[in-house]
C-alpha positions as CSV (number, residue, x, y, z in Angstrom):
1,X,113.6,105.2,89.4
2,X,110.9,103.3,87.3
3,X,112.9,102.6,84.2
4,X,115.2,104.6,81.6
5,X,113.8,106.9,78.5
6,X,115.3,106.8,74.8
7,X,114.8,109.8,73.0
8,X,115.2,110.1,69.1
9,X,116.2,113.7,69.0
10,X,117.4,115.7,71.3
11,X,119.3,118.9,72.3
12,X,123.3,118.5,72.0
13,X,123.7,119.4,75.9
14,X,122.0,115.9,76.6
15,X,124.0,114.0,73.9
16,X,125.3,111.1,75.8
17,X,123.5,111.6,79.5
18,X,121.1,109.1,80.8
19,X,117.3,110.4,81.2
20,X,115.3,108.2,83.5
21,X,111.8,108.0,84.5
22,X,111.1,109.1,88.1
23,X,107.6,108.4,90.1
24,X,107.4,110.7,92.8
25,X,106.4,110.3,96.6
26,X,102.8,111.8,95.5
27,X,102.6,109.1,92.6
28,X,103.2,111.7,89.8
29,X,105.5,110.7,87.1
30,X,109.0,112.8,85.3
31,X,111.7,112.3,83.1
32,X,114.8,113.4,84.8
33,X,118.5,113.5,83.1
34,X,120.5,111.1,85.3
35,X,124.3,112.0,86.5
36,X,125.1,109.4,89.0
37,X,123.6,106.0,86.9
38,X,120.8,105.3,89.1
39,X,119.5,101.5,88.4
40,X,115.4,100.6,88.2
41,X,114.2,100.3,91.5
42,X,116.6,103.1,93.0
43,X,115.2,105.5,95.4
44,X,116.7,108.7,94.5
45,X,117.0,112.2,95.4
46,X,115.8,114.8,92.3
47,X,115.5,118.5,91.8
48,X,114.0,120.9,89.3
49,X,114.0,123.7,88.2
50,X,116.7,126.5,88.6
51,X,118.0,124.0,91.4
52,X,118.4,121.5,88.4
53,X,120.1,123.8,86.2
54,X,122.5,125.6,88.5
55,X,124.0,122.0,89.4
56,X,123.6,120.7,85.8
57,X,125.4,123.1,84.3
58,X,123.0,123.2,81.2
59,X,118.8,123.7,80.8
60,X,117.3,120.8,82.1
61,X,114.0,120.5,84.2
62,X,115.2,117.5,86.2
63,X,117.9,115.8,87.7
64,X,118.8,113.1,89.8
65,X,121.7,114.5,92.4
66,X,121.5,110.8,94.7
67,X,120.6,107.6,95.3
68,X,119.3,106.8,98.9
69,X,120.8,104.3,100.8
70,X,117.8,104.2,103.6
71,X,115.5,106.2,105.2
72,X,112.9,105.9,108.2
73,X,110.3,103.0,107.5
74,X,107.3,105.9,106.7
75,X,109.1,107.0,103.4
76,X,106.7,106.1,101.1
77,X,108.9,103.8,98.1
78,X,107.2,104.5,94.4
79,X,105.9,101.2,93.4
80,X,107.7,99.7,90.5
C-alpha cells in the first residue's frame, strides 16, 4: 500500500470505508477500498472484479482482503 486516497464525492456504499492506493507486483498503480486498515508500506493481498464485489458486498473494482505477514525472499515488494 503506497498511501491513502480522499475523495470529494462519492457513492453512499463507500461513505465511511477507506480507499487506498495499491502498486502492484508489475509496477501498475489502483485505488482499492480498504476493509482490514492496511498501513503505508503494507504488503497486501487485493482482488477485482466480480471477486471484489462478491466479498464486498457492494460495486467496487478493488479491494484489499489481507495484509501479508511474509513471503519467500523473490516476492517482488512495490517500492514506496
Amino acid at each position: 500500500m503506497t498511501g491513502r486516497v480522499w475523495a470529494d464525492r462519492q457513492l453512499g456504499q463507500l461513505d465511511g470505508r477507506r480507499m487506498v492506493a495499491i502498486e502492484s507486483a508489475d509496477g501498475g498503480q489502483l485505488v482499492a477500498t480498504d476493509t482490514i486498515d492496511v498501513a503505508t508500506g503494507d504488503l497486501v493481498l487485493v482482488v477485482t472484479d466480480d471477486a471484489a464485489i462478491t466479498l464486498a458486498g457492494f460495486a467496487v473494482d478493488a479491494l484489499v482482503v489481507a495484509r501479508v505477514a511474509d513471503t519467500d525472499d523473490d516476492v517482488r515488494r512495490p517500492t514506496t
